[in-house]
C-alpha positions in Angstrom: -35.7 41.5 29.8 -35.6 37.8 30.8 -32.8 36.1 30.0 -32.3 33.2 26.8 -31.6 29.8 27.3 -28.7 28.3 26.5 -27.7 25.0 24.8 -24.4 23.4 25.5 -22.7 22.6 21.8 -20.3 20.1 20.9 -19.1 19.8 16.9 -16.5 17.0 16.7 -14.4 15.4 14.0 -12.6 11.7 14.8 -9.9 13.6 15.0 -10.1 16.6 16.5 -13.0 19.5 18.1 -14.5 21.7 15.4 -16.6 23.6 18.0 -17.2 23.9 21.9 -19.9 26.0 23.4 -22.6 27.7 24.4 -25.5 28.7 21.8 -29.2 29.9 21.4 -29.3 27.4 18.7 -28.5 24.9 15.9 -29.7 23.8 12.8 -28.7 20.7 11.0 -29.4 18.7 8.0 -31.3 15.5 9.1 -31.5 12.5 7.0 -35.5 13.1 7.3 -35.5 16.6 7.3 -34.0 20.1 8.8 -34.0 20.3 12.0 -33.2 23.1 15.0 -32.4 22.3 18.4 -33.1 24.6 21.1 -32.1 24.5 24.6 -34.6 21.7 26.8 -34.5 20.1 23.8 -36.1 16.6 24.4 -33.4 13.4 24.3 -32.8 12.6 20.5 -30.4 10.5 18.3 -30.3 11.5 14.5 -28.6 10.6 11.4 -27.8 13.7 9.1 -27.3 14.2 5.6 -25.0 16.3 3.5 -25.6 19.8 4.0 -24.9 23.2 6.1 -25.0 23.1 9.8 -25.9 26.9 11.3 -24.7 28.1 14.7 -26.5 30.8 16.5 -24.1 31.9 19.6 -26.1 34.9 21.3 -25.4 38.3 19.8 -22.8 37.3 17.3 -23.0 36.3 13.4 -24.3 32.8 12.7 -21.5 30.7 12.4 -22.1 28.3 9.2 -20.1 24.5 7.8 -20.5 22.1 5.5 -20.8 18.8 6.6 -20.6 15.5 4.2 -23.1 13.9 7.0 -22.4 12.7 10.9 -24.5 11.9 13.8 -27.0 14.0 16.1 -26.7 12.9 20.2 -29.4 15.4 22.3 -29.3 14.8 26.3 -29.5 16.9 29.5 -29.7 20.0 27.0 -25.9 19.3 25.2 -26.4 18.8 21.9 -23.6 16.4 20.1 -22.5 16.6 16.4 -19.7 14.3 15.1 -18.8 14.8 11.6 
């Protein structure tokens, strides 16, 4: 069984970290549309809109927040969300 890929996570407020990590996935509310970011994940910048965000750590529940909107950073596979 080959191993999954992993994307580095970050989920920040101004003031503090919401969530630091490790994860198969995560899916957010864009301003144009849903999105979900896998690892290798191709450089990105994105708005986002009201809505849930979904974590998916590898075998554990989905890990779900509301956000009232933030900002989307993607490089060298570590995915950004400040809220």
């Amino acid at each position: 069984m080959s191993e999954q890929k992993l994307l580095k996570l970050t989920v920040s407020k101004v003031d503090a970290p919401v969530f630091d990590g490790d994860v198969l996935s995560v899916h957010v509310p864009g301003a144009e549309g849903e999105m979900e970011v896998l690892a290798d994940h191709e450089a990105l910048i994105s708005p986002l809109k009201s809505g849930v965000l979904t974590i998916n750590k590898a075998g554990e529940e989905k890990v779900k927040m509301e956000i009232e909107g933030g900002i989307l950073e993607i490089s060298n596979n570590h995915a950004t969300v400040l809220i």
